[in-house]
Phi, psi and omega in degrees: 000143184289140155263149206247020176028069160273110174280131144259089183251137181270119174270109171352117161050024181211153198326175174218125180278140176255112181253104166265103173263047203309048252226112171210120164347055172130016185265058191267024180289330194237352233199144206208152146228163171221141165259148189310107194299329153305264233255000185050018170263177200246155191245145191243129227239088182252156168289155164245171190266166143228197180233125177232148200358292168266004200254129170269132167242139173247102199068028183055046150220143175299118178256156204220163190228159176221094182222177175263116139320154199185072183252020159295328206295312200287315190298312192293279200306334196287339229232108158305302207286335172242354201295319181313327165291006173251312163315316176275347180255347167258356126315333189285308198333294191312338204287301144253117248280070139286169204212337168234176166223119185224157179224184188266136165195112221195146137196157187291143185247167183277272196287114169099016183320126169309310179259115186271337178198159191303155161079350191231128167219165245256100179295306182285358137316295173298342196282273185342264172332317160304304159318313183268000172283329201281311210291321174331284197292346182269345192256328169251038193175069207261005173279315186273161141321142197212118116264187170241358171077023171273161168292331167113032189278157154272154174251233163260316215301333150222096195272014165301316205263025191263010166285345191252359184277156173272049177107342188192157176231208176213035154098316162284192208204104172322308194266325205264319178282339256213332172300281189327152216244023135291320204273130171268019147207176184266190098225147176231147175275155170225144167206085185282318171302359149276292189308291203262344223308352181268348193277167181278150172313341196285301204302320207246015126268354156296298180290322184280311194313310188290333162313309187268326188293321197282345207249294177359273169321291193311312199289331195296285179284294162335280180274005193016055178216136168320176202205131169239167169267081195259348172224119177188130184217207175189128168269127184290334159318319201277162201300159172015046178279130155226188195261311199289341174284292199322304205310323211276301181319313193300315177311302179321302192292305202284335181288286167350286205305284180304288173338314194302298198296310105040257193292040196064347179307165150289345169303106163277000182161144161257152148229120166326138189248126318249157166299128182205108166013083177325170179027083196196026213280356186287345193254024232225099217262353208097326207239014187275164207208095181256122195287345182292322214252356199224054178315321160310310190283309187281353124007256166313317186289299205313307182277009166227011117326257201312304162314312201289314180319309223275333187273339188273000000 
């Protein structure tokens, strides 16, 4: 399967650019050249993904994702000494047939600052600025995709639905930032051994089902706009972690994923929280996902790799 290097790159609590290079060198189903009347060399022509109303399209089709965290690639590619683990992890990707990728690329602001002290932030700061960057980046640039990299807490804006938050919320607002008409798509993070950690395993698959049904349902009827699953994982850290719970979790989520996509919904796609190297143990969250060490898991990516592909 082609890797199609959709950059997600993410900014703390600010939009995240979709970047589609969908681009292989004698492929010219996907890939157009033209030559240069100097130099004969050749110039290469790729599609963006876009959107109609609950769907990502691609090549005038519905296109579905399968992908990774990676929130290292920029810390990594500056380091000649480590840059080679960026190379290598977007071949293991391509291998099994991911298809997006996302990072990091973020810092905390002075005047007006989003985060005004640790841990505390400004909404209507936040509010603002998500607006005026979306309309900014839509005004040079009408090709890429905008999201805002939230998790999917609810707010006031319909304050029914902070009964599906885990007990607490963090200050956005699912439905009200996810509104705004730059933005093209939704997303939520799920960690229920963070979020939920006091619950019994029964509870805190009840709380991911609802978690994932209700932000579903809202992008459908509400935001009419697609939705990624853009973070989810299981940490080897947590109280009665195996490899076989991670495996049941990934199976759970990517099954969600796949139904949605399957029967028309908007759930466009997942990415696993995080893809990660060998010998990389200094960067190493609980929650890597190495494919050399986790045949079972990878497993499991490789074949819904394959379903979602199989829908376009």
């Amino acid at each position: 399967m082609r890797f199609q290097n959709l950059i997600l790159i993410a900014f703390i609590v600010a939009p995240i650019i979709i970047r589609h290079g969908n681009c292989r060198i004698g492929h010219h189903h996907h890939c157009h050249h033209r030559n240069h009347l100097d130099n004969n060399s050749k110039r290469y022509h790729c599609d963006f993904v876009q959107r109609s109303d609950t769907h990502f399209i691609l090549d005038g089709k519905v296109h579905f994702v399968n992908g990774f965290n990676a929130y290292w690639l920029m810390y990594e590619a500056s380091n000649s000494s480590t840059s080679n683990k960026v190379t290598s992890i977007f071949k293991e990707a391509s291998k099994h047939g991911l298809n997006v990728a996302r990072t990091w690329a973020f810092n905390d602001g002075g005047y007006r600052a989003l985060q005004i002290s640790p841990g505390y932030y400004d909404e209507n700061v936040f509010k603002d600025w998500v607006s005026e960057m979306a309309t900014y980046v839509k005004s040079i640039d009408k090709n890429h995709l905008l999201e805002i990299g939230l998790e999917g807490f609810y707010g006031e804006s319909m304050p029914e639905k902070k009964q599906f938050n885990p007990g607490y919320q963090v200050g956005t607002d699912f439905i009200s930032n996810n509104q705004i008409p730059q933005i093209d798509f939704a997303t939520i993070h799920l960690y229920p051994d963070q979020w939920v950690s006091s619950h019994d395993q029964e509870a805190q698959d009840a709380f991911v089902d609802k978690w994932v049904q209700s932000h579903i349902q809202d992008s459908n009827d509400i935001l009419k706009k697609p939705i990624l699953l853009t973070e989810f994982g299981k940490s080897s850290k947590s109280n009665g972690y195996s490899m076989d719970k991670r495996d049941s979790y990934f199976q759970k989520l990517y099954n969600a994923i796949y139904n949605s996509a399957s029967n028309g919904g908007p759930c466009g796609g997942g990415l696993f929280w995080q893809l990660m190297a060998q010998e990389m143990d200094n960067l190493k969250d609980g929650y890597e996902v190495i494919f050399e060490e986790s045949p079972s898991t990878t497993n499991i990516i490789s074949q819904q790799s394959h379903r979602m592909s199989n829908l376009e």
